[in-house]
gemmi code that builds the backbone of each chain (N, CA, C; Angstrom):
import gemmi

chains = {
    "A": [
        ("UNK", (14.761, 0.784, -14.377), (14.828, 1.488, -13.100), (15.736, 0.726, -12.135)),
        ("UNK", (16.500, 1.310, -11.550), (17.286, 0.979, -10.329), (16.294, 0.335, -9.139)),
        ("UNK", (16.893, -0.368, -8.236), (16.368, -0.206, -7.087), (16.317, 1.099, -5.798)),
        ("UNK", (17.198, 1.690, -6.407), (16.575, 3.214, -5.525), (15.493, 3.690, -6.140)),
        ("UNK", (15.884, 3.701, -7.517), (14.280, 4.652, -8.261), (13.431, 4.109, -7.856)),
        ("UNK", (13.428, 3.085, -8.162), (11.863, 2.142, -7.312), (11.841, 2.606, -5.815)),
        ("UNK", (12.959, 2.486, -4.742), (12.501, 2.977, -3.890), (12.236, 4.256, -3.223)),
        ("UNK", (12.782, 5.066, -4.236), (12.291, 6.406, -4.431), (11.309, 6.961, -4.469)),
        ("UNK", (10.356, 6.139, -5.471), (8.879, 6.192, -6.292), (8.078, 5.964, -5.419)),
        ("UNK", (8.261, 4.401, -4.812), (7.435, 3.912, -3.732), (7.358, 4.835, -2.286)),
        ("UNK", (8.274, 5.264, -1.958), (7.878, 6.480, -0.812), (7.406, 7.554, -1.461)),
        ("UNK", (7.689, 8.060, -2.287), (6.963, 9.607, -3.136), (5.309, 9.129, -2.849)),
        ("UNK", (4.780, 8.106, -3.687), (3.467, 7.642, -3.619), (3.097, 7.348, -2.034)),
        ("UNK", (3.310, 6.388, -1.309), (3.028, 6.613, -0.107), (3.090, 7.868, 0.679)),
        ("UNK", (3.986, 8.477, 0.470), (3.754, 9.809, 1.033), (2.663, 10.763, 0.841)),
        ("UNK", (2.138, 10.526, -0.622), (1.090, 11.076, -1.353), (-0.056, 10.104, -0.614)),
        ("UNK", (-0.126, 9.323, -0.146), (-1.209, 8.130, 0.645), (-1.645, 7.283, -0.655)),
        ("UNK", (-0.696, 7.070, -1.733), (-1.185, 6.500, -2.765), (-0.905, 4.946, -2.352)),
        ("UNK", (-1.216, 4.429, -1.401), (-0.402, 2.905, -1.528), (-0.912, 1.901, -2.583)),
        ("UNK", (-2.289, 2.208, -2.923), (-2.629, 1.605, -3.902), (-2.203, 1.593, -4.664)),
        ("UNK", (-1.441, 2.353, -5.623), (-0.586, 2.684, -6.581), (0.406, 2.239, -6.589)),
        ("UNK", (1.233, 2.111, -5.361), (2.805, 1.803, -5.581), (2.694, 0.154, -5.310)),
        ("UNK", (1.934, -0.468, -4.450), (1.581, -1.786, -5.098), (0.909, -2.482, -6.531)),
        ("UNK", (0.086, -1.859, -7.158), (0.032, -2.307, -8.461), (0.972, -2.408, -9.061)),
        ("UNK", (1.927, -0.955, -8.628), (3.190, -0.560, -10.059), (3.809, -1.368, -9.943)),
        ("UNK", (4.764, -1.951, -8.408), (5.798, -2.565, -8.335), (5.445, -3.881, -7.707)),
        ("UNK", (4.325, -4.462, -6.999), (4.290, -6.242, -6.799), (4.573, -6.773, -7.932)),
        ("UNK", (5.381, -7.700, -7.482), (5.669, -9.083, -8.753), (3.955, -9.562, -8.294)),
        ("UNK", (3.642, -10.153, -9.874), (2.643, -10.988, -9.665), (2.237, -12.164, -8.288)),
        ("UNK", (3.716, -12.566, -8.016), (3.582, -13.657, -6.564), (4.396, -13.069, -5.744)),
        ("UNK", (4.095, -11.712, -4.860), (4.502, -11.178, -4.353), (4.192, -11.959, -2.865)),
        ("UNK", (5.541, -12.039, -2.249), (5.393, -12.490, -0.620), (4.927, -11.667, 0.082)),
        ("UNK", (3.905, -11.254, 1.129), (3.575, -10.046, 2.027), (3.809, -10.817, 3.375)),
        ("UNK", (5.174, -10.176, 4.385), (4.750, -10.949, 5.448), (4.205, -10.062, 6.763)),
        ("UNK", (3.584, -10.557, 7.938), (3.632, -9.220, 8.796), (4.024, -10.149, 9.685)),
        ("UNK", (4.489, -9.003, 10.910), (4.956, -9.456, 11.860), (3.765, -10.684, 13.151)),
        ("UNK", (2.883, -10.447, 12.475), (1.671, -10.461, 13.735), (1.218, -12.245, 13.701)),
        ("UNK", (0.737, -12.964, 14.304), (0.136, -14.394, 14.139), (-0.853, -13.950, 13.248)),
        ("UNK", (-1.216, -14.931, 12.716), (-3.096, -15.006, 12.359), (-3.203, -15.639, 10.881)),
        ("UNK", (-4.087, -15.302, 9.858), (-4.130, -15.736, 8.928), (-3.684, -14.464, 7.844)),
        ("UNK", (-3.451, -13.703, 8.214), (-2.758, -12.853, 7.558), (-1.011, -12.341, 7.496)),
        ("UNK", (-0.584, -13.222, 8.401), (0.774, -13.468, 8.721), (1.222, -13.611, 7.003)),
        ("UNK", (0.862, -14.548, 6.441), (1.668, -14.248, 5.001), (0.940, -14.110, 3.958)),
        ("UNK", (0.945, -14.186, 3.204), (0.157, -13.370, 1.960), (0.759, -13.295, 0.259)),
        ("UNK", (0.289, -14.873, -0.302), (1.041, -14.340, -1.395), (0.302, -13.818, -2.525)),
        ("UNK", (0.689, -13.236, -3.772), (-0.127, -12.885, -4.744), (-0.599, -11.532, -4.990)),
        ("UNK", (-0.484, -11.027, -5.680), (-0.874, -9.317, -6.316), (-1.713, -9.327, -6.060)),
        ("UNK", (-3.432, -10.401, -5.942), (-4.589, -9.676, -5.727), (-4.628, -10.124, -4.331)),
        ("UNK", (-4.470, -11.099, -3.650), (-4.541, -11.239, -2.294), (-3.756, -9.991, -1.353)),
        ("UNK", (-2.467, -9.506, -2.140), (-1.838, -8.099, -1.446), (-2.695, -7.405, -1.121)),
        ("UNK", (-3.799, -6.989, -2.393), (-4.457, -5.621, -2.600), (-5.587, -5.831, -1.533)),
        ("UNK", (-6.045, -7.164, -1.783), (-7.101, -7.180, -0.901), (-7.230, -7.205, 0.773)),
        ("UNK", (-5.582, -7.231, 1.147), (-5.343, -6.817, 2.805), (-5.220, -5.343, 2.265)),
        ("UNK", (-4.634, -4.919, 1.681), (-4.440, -3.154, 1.657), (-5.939, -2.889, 1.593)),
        ("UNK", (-6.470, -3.507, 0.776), (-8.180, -2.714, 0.357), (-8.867, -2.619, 2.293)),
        ("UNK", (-8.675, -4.152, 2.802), (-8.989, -4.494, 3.990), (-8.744, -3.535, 5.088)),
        ("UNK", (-7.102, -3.392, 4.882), (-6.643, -2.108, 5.794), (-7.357, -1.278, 5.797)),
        ("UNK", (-7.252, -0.688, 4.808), (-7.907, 0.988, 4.205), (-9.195, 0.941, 4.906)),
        ("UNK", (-10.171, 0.225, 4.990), (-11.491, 0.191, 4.987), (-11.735, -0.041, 6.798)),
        ("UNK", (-10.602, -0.229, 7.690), (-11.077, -1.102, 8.501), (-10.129, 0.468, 9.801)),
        ("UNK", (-9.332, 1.124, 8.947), (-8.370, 2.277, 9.680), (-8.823, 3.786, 9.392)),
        ("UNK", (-8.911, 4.443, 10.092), (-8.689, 6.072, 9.738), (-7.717, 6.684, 10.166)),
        ("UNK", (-6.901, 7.127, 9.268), (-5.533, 7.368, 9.083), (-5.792, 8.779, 9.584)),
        ("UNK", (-5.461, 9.627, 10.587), (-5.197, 10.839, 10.544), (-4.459, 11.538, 10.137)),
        ("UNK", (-2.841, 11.270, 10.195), (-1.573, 11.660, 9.585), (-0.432, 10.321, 9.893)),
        ("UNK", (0.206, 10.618, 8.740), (1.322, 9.700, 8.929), (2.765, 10.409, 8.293)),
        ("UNK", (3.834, 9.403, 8.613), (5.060, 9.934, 7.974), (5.983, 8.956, 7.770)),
        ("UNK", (6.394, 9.102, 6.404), (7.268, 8.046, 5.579), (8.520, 8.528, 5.747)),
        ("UNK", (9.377, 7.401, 6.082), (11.422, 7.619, 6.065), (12.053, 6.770, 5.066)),
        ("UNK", (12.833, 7.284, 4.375), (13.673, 6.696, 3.435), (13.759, 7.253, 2.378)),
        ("UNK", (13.901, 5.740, 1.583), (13.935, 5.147, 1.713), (15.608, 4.644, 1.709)),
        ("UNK", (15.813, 3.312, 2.778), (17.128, 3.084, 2.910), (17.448, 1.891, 1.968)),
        ("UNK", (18.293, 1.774, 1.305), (18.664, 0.931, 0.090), (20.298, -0.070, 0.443)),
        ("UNK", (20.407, -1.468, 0.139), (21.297, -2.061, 0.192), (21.098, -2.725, -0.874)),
        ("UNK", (22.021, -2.750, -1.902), (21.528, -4.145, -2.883), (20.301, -4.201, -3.581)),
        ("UNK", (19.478, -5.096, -3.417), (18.143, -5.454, -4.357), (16.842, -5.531, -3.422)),
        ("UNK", (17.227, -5.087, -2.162), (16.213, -4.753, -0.901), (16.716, -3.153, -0.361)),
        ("UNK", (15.291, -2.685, -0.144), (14.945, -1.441, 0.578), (14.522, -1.456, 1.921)),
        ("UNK", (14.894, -0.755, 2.357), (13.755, -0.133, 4.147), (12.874, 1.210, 3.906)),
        ("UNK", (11.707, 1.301, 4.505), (11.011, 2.605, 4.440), (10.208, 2.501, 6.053)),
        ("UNK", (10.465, 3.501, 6.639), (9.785, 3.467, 7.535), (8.723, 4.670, 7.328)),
        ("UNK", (7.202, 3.633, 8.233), (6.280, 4.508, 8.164), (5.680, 4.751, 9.865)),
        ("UNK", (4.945, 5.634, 10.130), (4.859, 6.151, 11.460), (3.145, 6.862, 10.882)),
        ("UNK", (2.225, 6.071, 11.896), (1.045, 7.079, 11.508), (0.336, 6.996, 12.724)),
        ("UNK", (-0.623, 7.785, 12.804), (-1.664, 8.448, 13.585), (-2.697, 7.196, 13.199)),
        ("UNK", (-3.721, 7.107, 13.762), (-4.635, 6.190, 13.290), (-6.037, 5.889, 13.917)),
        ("UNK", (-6.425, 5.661, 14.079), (-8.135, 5.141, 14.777), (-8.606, 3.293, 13.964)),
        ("UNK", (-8.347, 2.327, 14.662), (-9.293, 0.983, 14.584), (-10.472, 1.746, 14.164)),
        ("UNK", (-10.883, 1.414, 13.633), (-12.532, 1.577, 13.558), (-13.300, 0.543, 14.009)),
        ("UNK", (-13.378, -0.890, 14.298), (-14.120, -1.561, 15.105), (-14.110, -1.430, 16.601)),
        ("UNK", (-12.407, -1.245, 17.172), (-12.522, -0.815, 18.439), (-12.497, 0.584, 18.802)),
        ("UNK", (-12.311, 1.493, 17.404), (-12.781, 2.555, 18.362), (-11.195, 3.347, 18.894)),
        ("UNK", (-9.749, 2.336, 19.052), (-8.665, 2.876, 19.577), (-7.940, 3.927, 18.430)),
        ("UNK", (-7.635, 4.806, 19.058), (-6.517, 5.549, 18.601), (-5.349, 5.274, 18.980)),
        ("UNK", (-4.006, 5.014, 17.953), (-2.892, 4.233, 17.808), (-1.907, 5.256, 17.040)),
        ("UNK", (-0.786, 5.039, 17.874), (0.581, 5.542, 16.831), (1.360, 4.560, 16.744)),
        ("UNK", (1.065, 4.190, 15.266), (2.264, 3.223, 14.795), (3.164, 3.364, 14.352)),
        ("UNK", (4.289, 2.368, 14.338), (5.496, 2.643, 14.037), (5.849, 1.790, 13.887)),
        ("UNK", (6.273, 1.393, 12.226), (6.621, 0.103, 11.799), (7.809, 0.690, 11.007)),
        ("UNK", (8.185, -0.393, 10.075), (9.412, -0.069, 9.139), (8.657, -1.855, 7.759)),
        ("UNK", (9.140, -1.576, 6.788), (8.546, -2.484, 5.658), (10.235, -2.857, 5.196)),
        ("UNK", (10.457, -3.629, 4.680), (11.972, -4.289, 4.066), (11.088, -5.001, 2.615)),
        ("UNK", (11.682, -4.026, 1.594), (10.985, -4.681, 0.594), (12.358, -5.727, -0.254)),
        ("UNK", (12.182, -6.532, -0.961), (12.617, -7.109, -1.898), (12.191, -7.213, -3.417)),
        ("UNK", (13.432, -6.877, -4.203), (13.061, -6.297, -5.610), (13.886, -7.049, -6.622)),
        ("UNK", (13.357, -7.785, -7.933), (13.939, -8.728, -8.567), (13.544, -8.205, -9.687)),
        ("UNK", (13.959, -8.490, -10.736), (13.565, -8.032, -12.107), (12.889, -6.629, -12.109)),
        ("UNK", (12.798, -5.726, -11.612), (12.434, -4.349, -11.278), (10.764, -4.538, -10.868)),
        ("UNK", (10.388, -5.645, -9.979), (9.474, -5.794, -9.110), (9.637, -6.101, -7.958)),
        ("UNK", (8.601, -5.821, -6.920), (8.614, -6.152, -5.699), (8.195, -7.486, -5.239)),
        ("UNK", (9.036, -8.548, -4.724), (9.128, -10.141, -4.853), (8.677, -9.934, -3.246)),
        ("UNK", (9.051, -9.137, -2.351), (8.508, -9.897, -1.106), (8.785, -8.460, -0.141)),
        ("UNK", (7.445, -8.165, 0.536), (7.264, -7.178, 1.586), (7.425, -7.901, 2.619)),
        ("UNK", (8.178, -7.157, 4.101), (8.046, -8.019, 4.991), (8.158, -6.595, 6.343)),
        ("UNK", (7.178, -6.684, 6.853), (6.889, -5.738, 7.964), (7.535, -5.961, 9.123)),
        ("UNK", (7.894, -4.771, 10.577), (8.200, -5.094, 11.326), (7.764, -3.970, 12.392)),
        ("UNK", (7.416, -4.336, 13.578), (6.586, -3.575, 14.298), (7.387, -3.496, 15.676)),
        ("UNK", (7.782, -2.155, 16.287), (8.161, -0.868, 17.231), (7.564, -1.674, 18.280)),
    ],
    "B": [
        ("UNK", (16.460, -16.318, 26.011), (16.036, -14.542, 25.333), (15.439, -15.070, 24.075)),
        ("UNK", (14.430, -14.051, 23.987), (13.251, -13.966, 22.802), (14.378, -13.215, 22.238)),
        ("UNK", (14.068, -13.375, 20.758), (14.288, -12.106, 19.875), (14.222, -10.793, 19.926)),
        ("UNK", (12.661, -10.489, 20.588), (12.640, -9.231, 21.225), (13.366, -8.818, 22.679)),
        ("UNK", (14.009, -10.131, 22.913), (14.546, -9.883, 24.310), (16.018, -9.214, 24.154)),
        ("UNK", (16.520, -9.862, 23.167), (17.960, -9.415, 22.004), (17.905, -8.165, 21.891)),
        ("UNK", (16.745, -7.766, 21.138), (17.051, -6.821, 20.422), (16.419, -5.080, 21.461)),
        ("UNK", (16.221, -5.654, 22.350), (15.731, -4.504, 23.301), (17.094, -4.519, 23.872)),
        ("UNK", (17.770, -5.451, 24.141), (19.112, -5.254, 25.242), (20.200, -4.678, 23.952)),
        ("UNK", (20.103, -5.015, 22.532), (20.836, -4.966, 21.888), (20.578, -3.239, 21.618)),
        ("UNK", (19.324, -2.450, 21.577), (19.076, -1.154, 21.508), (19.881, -0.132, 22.701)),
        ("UNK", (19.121, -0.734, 23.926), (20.032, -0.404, 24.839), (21.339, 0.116, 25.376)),
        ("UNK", (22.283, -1.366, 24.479), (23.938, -0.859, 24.507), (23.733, 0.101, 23.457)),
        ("UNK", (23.664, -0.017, 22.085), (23.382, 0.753, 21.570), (23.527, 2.099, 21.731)),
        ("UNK", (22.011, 2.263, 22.369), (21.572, 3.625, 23.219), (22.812, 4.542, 24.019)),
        ("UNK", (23.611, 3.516, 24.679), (24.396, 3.943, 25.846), (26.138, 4.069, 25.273)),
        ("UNK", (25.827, 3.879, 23.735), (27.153, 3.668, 22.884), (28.031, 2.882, 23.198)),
        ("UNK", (27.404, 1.960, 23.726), (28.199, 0.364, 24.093), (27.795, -0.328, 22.712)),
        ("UNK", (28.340, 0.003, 21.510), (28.273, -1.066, 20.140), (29.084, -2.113, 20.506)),
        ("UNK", (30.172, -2.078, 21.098), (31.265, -2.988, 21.374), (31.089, -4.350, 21.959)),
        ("UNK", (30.352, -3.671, 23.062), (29.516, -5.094, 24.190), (28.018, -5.556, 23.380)),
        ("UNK", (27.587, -5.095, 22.727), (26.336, -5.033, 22.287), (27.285, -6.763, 20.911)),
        ("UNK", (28.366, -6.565, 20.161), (28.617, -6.926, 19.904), (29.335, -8.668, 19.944)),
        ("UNK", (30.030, -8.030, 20.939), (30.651, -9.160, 21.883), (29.549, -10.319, 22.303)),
        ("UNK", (28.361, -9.596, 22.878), (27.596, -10.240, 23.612), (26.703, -11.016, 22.729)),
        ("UNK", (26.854, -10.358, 21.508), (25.280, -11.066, 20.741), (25.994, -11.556, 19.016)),
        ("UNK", (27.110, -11.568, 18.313), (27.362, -11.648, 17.612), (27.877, -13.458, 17.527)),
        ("UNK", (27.013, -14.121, 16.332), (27.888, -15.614, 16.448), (29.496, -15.406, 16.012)),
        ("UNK", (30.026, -16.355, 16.023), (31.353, -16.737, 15.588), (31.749, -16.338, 14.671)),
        ("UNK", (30.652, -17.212, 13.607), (30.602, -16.835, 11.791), (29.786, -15.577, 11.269)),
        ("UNK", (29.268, -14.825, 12.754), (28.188, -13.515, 11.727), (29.133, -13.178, 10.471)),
        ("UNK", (27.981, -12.735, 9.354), (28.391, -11.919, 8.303), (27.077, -10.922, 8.610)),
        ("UNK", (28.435, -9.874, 8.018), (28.066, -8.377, 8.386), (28.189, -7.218, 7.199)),
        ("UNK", (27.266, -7.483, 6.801), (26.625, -6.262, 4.866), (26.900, -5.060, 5.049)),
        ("UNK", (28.016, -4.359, 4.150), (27.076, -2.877, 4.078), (26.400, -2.533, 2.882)),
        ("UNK", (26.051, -1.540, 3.111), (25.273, -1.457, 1.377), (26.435, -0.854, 0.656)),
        ("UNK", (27.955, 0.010, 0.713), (28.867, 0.508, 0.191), (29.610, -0.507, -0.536)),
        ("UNK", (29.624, -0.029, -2.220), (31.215, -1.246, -2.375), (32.152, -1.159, -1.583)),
        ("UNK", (33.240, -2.405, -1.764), (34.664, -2.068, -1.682), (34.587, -3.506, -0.874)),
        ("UNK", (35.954, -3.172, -0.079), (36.584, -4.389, 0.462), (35.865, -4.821, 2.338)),
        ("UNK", (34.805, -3.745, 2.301), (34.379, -3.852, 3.320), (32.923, -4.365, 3.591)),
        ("UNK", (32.378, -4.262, 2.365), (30.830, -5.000, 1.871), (30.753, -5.740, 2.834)),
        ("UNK", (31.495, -6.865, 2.557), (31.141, -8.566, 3.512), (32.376, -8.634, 4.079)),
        ("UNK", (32.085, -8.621, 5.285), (33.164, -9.395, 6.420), (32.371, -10.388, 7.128)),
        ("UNK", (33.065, -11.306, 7.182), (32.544, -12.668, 7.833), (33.469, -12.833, 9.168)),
        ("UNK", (32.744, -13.439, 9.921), (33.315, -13.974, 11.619), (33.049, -12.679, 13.064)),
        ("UNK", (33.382, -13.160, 13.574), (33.195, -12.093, 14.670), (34.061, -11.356, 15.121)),
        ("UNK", (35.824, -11.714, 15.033), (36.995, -11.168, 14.827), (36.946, -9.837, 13.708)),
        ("UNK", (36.469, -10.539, 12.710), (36.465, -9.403, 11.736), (35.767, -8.001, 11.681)),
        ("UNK", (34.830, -8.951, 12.491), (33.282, -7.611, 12.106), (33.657, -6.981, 13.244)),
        ("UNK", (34.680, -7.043, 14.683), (34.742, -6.234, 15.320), (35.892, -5.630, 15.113)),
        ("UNK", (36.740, -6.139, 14.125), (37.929, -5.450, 13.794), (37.295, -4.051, 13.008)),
        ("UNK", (36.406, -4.373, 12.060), (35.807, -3.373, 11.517), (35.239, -2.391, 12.475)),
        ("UNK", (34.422, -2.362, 13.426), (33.798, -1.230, 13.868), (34.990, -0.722, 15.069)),
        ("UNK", (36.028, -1.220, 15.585), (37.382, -0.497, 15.712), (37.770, 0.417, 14.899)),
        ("UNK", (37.598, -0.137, 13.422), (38.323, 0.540, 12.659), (37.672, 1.835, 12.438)),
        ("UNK", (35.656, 1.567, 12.729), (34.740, 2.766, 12.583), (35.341, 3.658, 13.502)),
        ("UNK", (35.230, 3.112, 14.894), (35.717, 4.235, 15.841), (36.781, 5.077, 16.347)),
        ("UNK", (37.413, 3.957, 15.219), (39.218, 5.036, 14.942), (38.999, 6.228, 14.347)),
        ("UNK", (38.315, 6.135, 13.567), (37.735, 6.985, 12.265), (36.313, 8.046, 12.185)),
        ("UNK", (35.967, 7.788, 13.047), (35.163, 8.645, 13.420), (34.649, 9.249, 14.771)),
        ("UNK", (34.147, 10.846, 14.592), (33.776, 11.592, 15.928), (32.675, 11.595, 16.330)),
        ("UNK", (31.909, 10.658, 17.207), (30.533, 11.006, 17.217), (30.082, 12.220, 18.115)),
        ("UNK", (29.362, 12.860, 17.588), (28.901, 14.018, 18.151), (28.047, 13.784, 18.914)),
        ("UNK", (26.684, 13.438, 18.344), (25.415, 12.902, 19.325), (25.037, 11.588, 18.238)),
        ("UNK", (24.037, 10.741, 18.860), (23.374, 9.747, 18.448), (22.143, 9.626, 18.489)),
        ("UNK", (21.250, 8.717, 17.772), (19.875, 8.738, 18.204), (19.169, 6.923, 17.762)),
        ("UNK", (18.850, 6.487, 18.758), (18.810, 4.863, 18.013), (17.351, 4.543, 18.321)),
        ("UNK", (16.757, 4.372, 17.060), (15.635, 4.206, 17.081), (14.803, 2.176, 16.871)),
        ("UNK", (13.980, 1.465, 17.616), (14.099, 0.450, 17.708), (13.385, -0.466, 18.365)),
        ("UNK", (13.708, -1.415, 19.013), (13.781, -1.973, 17.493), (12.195, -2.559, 17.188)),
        ("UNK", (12.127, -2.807, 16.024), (11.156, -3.278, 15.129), (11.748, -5.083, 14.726)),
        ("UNK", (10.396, -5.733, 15.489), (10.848, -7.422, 15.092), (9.992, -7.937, 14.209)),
        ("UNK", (10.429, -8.522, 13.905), (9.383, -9.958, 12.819), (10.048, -11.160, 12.597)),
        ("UNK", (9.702, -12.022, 13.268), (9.771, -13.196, 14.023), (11.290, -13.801, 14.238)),
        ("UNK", (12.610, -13.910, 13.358), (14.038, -14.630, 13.739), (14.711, -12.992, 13.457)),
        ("UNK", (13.821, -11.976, 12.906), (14.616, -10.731, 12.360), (14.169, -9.878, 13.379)),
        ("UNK", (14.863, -8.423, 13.010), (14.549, -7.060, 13.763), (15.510, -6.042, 12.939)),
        ("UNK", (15.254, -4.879, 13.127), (15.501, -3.460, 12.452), (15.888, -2.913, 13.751)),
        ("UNK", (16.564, -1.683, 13.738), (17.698, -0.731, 14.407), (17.384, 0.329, 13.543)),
        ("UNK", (17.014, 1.463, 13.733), (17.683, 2.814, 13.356), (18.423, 4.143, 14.043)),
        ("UNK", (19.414, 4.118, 13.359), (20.643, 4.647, 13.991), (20.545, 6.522, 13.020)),
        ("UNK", (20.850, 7.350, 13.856), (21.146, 8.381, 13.384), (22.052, 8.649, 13.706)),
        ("UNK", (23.488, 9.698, 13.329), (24.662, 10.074, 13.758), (24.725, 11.303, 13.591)),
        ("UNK", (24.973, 12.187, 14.338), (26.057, 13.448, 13.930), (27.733, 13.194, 13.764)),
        ("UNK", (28.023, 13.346, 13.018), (29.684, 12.418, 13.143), (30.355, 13.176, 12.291)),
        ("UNK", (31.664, 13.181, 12.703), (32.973, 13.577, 11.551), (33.877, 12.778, 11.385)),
        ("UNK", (33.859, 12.927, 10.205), (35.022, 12.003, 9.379), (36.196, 12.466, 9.821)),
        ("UNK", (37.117, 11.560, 10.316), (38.712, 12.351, 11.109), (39.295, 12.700, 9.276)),
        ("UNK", (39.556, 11.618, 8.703), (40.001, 11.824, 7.800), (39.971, 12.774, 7.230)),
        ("UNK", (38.978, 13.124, 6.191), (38.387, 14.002, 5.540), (38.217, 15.532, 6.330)),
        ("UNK", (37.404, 14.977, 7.857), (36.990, 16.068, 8.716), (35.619, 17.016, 8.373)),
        ("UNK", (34.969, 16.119, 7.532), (33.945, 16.405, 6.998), (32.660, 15.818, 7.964)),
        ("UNK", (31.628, 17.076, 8.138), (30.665, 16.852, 9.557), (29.685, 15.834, 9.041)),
        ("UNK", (29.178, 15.117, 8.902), (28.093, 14.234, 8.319), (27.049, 13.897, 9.243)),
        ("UNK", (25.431, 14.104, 8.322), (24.322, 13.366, 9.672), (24.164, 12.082, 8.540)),
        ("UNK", (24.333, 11.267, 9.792), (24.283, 9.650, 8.884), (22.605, 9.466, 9.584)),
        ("UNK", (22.260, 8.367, 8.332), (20.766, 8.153, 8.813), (20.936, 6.533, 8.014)),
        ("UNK", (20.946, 5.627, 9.173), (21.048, 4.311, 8.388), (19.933, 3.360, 9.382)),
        ("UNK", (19.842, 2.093, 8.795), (19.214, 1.093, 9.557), (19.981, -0.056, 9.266)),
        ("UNK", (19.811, -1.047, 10.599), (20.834, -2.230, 10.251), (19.507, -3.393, 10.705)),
        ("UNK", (19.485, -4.481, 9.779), (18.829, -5.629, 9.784), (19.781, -6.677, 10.000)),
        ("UNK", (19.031, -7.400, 11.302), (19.801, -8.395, 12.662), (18.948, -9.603, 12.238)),
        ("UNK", (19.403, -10.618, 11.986), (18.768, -11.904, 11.899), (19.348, -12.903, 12.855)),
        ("UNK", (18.425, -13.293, 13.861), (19.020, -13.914, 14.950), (18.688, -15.719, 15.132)),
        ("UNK", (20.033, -16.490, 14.968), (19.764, -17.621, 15.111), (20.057, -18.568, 16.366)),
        ("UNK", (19.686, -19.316, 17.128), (20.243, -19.711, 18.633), (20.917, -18.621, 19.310)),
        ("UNK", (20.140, -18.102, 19.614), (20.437, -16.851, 20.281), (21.170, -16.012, 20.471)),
        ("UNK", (21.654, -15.594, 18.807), (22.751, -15.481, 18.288), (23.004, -14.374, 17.214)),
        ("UNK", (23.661, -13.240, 17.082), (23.281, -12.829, 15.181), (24.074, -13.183, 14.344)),
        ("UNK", (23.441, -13.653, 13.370), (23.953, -14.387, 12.622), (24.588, -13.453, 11.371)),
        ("UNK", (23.733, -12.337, 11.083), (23.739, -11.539, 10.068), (23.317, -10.609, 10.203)),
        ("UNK", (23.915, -9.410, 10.062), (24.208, -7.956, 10.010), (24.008, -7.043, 8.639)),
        ("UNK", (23.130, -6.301, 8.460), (22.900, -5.840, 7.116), (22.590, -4.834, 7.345)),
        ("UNK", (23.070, -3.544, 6.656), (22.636, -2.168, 6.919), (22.581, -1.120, 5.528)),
        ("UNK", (21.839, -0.345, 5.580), (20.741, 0.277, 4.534), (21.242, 1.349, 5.514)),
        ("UNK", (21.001, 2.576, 3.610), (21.173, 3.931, 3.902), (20.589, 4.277, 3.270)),
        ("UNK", (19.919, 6.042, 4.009), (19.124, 6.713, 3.554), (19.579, 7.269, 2.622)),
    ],
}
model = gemmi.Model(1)
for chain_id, residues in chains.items():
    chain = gemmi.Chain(chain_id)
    for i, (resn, *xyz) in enumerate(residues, 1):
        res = gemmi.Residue()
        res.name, res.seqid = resn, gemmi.SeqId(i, " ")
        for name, pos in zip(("N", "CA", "C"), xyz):
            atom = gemmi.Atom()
            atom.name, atom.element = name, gemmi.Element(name[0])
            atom.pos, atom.b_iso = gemmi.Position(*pos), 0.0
            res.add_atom(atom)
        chain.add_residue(res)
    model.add_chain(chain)
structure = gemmi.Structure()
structure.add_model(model)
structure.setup_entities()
């Protein structure tokens, strides 16, 4: 697979709200996750430590609607921007986010996510 | 200037189709400046160059309307998305461009220019 197909695939599935999926398929085993934000989740390496902020996410957000762009391709890195509707569930806020993800892709895996926040 | 301080003033010109000053003002000496297209225009290095190049964009093209969407930071980086209505003089062919350009900013500076297409 190319790096478009991959980043092809990976928005098809997110679009579908599969994110679980398109991280199993495509993290490299020591996948970098970075986000923009301080804390202890600022970086993140490893396929099961990924899953387990996504599992974290999932469990902690109610997604009302969202919408995926791209994906934009240079080389062996992608852009996808995502835009969603949302509700915290501990505080209770309703949020429209608007981020964009820059993935990096090596041997037809994903070596390093790195978020950036609107 | 923060990063986000850059890249809000850098949206701005942007916004107001000042790429030129947006350039001038924030580009180092040595930026190198990516596209995702082969050819002889991939990598240009310096700041002479990279503005010789987007001369050469605006020789060459009609912008109709614009839309700059932005920016998105994570921590020395930030994202830009740019939409175009534009015609190719050449060709004369109407095109909606949909790209993003990734700014990596060093001493208050960009160092590197990279841009992804949809």
């Amino acid at each position: 697979m190319t790096v478009q197909d991959i980043a092809n695939d990976l928005v098809a599935l997110c679009r579908a709200g599969d994110f679980d999926t398109a991280g199993q398929k495509y993290w490299a085993d020591d996948v970098l996750s970075v986000e923009a934000m301080p804390g202890d989740m600022a970086e993140i390496r490893g396929k099961d430590a990924v899953k387990g902020k996504g599992d974290w996410w999932a469990a902690n957000h109610e997604v009302h609607s969202s919408e995926v762009e791209g994906p934009y391709v240079n080389g062996d890195q992608f852009v996808v921007r995502f835009k969603m509707d949302l509700t915290q569930k501990a505080s209770g806020d309703r949020i429209q986010m608007d981020e964009v993800g820059l993935y990096t892709v090596k041997d037809g895996k994903i070596v390093e996510e790195r978020f950036f926040y609107a």
